[in-house]
C-alpha positions in Angstrom: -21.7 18.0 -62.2 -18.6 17.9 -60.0 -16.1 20.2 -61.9 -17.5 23.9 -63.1 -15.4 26.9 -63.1 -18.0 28.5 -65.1 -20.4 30.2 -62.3 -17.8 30.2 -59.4 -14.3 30.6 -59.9 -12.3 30.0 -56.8 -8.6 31.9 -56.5 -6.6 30.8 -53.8 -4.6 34.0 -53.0 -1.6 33.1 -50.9 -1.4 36.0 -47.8 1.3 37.1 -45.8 -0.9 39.0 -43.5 -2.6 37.7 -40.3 -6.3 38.0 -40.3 -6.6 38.1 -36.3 -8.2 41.8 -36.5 -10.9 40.6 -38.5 -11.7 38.3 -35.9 -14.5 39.6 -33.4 -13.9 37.4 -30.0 -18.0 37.9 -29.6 -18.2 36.1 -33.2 -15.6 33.5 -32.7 -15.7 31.2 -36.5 -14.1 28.1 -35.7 -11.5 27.2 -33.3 -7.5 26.6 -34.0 -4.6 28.9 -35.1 -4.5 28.4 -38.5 -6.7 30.8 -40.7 -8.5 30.5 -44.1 -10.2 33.7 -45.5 -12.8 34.0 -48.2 -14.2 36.7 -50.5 -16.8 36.8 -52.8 -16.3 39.6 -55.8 -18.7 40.0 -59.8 -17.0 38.9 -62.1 -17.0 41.7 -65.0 -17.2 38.7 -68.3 -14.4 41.1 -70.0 -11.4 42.3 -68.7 -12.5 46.1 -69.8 -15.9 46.2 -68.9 -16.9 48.0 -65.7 -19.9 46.0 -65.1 -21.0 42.0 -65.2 -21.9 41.6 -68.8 -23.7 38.4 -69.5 -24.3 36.1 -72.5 -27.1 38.8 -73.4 -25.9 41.9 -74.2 -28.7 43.4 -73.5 -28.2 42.4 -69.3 -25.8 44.3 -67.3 -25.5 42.7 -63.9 -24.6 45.2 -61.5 -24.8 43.7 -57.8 -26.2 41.0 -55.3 -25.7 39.2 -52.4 -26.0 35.5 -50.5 -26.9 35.1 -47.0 -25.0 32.5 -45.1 -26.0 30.3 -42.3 -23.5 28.4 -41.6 -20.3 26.2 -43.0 -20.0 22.7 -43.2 -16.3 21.3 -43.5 -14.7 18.2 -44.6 -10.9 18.5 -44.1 -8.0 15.7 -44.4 -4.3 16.5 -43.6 -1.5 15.9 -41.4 0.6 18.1 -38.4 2.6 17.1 -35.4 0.1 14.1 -34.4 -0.4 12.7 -37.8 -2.9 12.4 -40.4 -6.7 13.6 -39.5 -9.6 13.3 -41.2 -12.4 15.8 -39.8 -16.1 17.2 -40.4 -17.2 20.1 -38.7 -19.8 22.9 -38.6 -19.5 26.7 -38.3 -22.4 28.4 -37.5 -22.2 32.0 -37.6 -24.3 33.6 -34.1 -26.1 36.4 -37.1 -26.9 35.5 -40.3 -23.9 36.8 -42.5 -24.7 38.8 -46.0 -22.4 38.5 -48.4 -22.7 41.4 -51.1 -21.1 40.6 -54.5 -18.2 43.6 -54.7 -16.7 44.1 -57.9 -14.2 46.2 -56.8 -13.2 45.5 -53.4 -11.7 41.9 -53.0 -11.0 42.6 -49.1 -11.8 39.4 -47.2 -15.6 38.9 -46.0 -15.3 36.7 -43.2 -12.5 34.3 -41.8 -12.4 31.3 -39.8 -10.4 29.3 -37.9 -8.9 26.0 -38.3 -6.6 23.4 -37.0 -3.0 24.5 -38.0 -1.8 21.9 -40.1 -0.7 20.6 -44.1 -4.6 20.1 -46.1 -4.6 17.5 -48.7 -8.4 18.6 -49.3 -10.6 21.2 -47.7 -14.2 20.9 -48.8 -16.9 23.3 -47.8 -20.8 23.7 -48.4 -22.1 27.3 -48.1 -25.7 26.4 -46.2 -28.0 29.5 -47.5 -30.6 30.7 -46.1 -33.9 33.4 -46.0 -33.3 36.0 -43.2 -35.3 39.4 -42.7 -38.0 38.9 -45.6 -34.5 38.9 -47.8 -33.8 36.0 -50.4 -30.8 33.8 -49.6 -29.8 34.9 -53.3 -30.6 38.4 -54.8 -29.1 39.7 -58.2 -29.7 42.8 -59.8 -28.8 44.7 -62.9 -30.7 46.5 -66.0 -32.0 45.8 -69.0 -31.9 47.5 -72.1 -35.6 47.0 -74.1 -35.2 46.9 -78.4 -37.1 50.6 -78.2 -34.2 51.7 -76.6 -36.0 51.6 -72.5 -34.3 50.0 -69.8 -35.8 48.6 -66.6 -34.2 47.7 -63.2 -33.8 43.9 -63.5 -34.0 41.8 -59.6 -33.5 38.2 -59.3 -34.8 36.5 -56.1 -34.3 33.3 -54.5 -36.3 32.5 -51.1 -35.2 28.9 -50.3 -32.4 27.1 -49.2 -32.3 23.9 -51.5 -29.3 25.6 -53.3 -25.8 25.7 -51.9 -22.5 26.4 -53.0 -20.3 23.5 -52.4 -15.8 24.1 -53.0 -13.1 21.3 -53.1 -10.0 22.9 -52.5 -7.2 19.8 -53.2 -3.6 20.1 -53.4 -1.8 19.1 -56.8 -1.0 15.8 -55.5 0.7 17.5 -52.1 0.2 19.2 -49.2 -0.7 23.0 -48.7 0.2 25.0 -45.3 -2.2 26.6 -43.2 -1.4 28.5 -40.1 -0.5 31.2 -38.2 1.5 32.5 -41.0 0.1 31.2 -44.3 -3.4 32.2 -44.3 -5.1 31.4 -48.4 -8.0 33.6 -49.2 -10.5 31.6 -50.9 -12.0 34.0 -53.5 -15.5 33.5 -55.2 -15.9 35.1 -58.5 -19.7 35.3 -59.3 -20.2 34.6 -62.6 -23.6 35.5 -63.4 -23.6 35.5 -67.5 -23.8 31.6 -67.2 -26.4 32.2 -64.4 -28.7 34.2 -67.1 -27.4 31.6 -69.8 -30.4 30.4 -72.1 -32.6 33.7 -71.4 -33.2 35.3 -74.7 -33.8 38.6 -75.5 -37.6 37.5 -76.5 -37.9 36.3 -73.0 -36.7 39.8 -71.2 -38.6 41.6 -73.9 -42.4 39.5 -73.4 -41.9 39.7 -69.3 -43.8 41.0 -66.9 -42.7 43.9 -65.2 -43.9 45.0 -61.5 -44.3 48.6 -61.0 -41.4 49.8 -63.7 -38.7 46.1 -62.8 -38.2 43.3 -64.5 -38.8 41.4 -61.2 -37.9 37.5 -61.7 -39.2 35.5 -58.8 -41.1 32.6 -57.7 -44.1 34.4 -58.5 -43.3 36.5 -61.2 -41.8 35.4 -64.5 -41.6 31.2 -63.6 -40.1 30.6 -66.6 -37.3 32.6 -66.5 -37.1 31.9 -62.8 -36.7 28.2 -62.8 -34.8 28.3 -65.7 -32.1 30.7 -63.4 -32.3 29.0 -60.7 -31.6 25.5 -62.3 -28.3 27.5 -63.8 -27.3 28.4 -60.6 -28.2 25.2 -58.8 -26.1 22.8 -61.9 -23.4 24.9 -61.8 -23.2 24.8 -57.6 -20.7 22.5 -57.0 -16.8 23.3 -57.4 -13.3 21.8 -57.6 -10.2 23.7 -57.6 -6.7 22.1 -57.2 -3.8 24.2 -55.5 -0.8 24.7 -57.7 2.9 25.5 -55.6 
């Protein structure tokens, strides 16, 4: 499935600011002047709520995180020479943990490009196990029929899933350089992630010492059943609007 805005919602936030600061010259991310940020916040489900409410009431998803090794890019655009057509890594020299932030939509990284008009940007997120830590974690809580909750984790330990964006221009050009620098911001959607899980499924699962602990090992089920969500729902198109 090509198109899903359902799991990942991509904002291209248009910036008058320079990133440079951000920039550590020990940790250089690509090479270039122009500069493309990214982000990656919870979304809440309701514009009230405080916390990620999923398609279960009974869920509250509260925080998580990714790990990042590296950034493979597919670009096509023009600038002073022409029109280019490029692919290109960025490794990162440490593994890069990405916590979900609900409230802070500060910029989580940045890297450098070739300054230039971008018909189409497209990037895979390569994931990755790093410290005994799951290249995807979730966690919330969940509230039991008798009126007990238990600490809800989600882990994934693999790197067969990755988050793939195609940024495309409304049938144009968009600018980036020096001075138009987009923020890419991921929304993390996780009521489609939990999408299918009943409440009969939380309420007859295992839990390890006190959490609902959902894993490779423990509760299969509603593990593969999660990580198949998150998986379908991995790839994303977004077009750019002036």
């Amino acid at each position: 499935m090509k198109i899903s805005k359902n799991i990942l919602k991509v904002l291209t936030l248009a910036l008058a600011i320079g990133f440079t600061s951000c920039n550590n010259e020990d940790d250089p991310l690509g090479s270039g002047e122009g500069k493309l940020g990214f982000a990656f916040v919870l979304n809440n489900g309701t514009q009230s709520s405080q916390n990620g409410r999923v398609a279960n009431s009974n869920l509250t998803i509260e925080s998580g995180f990714i790990q990042i090794k590296e950034l493979e890019l597919e670009v096509e655009g023009r600038n002073e020479s022409g029109n280019f057509s490029k692919e290109f890594e960025i490794e990162f020299n440490d593994i890069r943990k990405i916590t979900f932030n609900e409230f802070d939509e500060s910029t989580d990284f940045i890297i450098n490009i070739e300054a230039g008009e971008y018909r189409e940007i497209e990037i895979e997120l390569d994931l990755i196990d790093y410290r005994n830590e799951p290249s995807i974690f979730i966690e919330g809580t969940y509230s039991f029929s008798d009126g007990s909750t238990a600490p809800l984790i989600y882990e994934y330990f693999g790197d067969d899933i990755d988050f793939e964006v195609e940024i495309e221009g409304e049938g144009q050009f968009f600018t980036i350089d020096a001075m138009n620098n987009p923020l890419v911001l991921f929304e993390i959607n996780a009521n489609n992630w939990f999408r299918g899980i009943s409440d009969a499924d939380f309420e007859n699962a295992e839990l390890v010492n006190g959490t609902l602990l959902i894993n490779r090992n423990t509760n299969r089920n509603i593990y593969k059943r999660v990580s198949d969500n998150i998986d379908k729902f991995a790839d994303i198109e977004i077009e750019l609007k002036n």
